[in-house]
Structures are given as structure tokens and as C-alpha cells.
N, C-alpha and C positions, 0 to 999 in steps of 0.2 A: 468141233474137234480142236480148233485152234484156241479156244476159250479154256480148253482142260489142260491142252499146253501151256500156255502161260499160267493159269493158278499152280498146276504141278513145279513150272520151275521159279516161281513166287515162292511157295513153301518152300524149297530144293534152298530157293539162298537163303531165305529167314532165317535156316536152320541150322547154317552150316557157318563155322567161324572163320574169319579170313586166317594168315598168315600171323605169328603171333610176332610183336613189337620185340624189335631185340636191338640192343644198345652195346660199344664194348669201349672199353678204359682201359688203358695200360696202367700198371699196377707195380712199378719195379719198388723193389724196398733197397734202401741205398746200405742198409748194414749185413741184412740176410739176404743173401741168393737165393733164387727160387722159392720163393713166396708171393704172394700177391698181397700187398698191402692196402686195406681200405680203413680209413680213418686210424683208428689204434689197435685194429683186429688186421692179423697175418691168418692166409691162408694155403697151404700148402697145395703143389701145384697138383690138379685131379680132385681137388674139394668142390664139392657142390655145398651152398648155404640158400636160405629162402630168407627174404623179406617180407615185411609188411606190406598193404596194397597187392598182393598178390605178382611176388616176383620171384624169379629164381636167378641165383650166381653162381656163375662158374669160375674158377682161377685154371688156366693153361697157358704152355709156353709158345712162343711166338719169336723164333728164331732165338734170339741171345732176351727177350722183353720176356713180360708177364702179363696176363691181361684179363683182365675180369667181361665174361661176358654176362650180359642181363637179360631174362626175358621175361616177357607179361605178357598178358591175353593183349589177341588181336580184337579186333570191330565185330559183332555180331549184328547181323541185322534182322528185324523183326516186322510180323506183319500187326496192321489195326487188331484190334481185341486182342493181343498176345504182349507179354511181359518178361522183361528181363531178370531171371535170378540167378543170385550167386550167393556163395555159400564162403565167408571171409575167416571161419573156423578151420577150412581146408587151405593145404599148399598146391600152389599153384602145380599142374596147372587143374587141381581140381575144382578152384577154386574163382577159373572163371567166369563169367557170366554165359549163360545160355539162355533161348528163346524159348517161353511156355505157352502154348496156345489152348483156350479150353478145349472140351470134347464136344 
């Protein structure tokens, strides 16, 4: 019984993706208020945009600041014979990796 326990919660994490990576940046643009500035692109505050590598942006306000937050897939883990795919034609977060195990 204790043996079906642990393969059950072996699969259980394999399969399941942690907490997803999220990063933020203040973003004030010194000519236009309320926007979020990244590199030469303004984003108005309530904009969502996706990056490459599988990431998504947010611009919102933060008291009187502006602030881009980022996120991308968390750590997936996986068991022997099973493999990682992901799909890089998708936006995140579809576009994460998941665990494929055969049948």
C-alpha cells in the first residue's frame, strides 16, 4: 500500500507545474504619464503584451510608479521514461512545458 502511495504522489508532482516565475520593473516614462515604458515601446496602463521565450507583460500602476510585471512557466518536474514538451507557436502560458509520459 505504501508503494502505491508514493508512485501515486511521484506522478501527482511530475505532473503538476510549480508556481510560475514572475519578475517586475518599474517603468515610469519621464515625458508621458501613465504608461509603462520598455525600451522604445509605451504601454498603456491595463496592457497585456507577450514575449518571446514564453513570457507575458503587464503594465499597472503602483501608487504614483508604473510597473511592468513579467511572468513565464514555472519548473516542471518529471518522472524516468517521460519527457518534456512544449509548444513555442503558443503564448504563454500555453506555451509552457508539460510532462509526457508513455502509456
Amino acid at each position: 500500500m505504501a508503494k502505491i502511495i508514493v508512485a501515486l504522489l511521484m506522478v501527482t508532482l511530475a505532473t503538476v507545474p510549480t508556481q510560475a516565475a514572475e519578475s517586475r520593473a518599474f517603468a515610469n516614462d519621464p515625458v508621458i504619464p501613465g504608461v509603462c515604458a520598455v525600451g522604445r515601446n509605451l504601454y498603456p496602463e491595463g496592457s497585456t503584451w507577450y514575449l518571446k521565450d514564453c513570457v507575458r507583460a503587464h503594465c499597472s500602476r503602483t501608487g504614483t510608479s508604473m510597473l511592468v510585471t513579467y511572468q513565464s512557466c514555472g519548473h516542471v518536474g518529471t518522472l524516468p521514461n517521460c519527457k518534456m514538451v512544449s509548444d513555442n507557436t503558443k503564448i504563454y502560458p500555453d506555451c509552457c512545458p508539460t510532462s509526457v509520459c508513455p502509456k
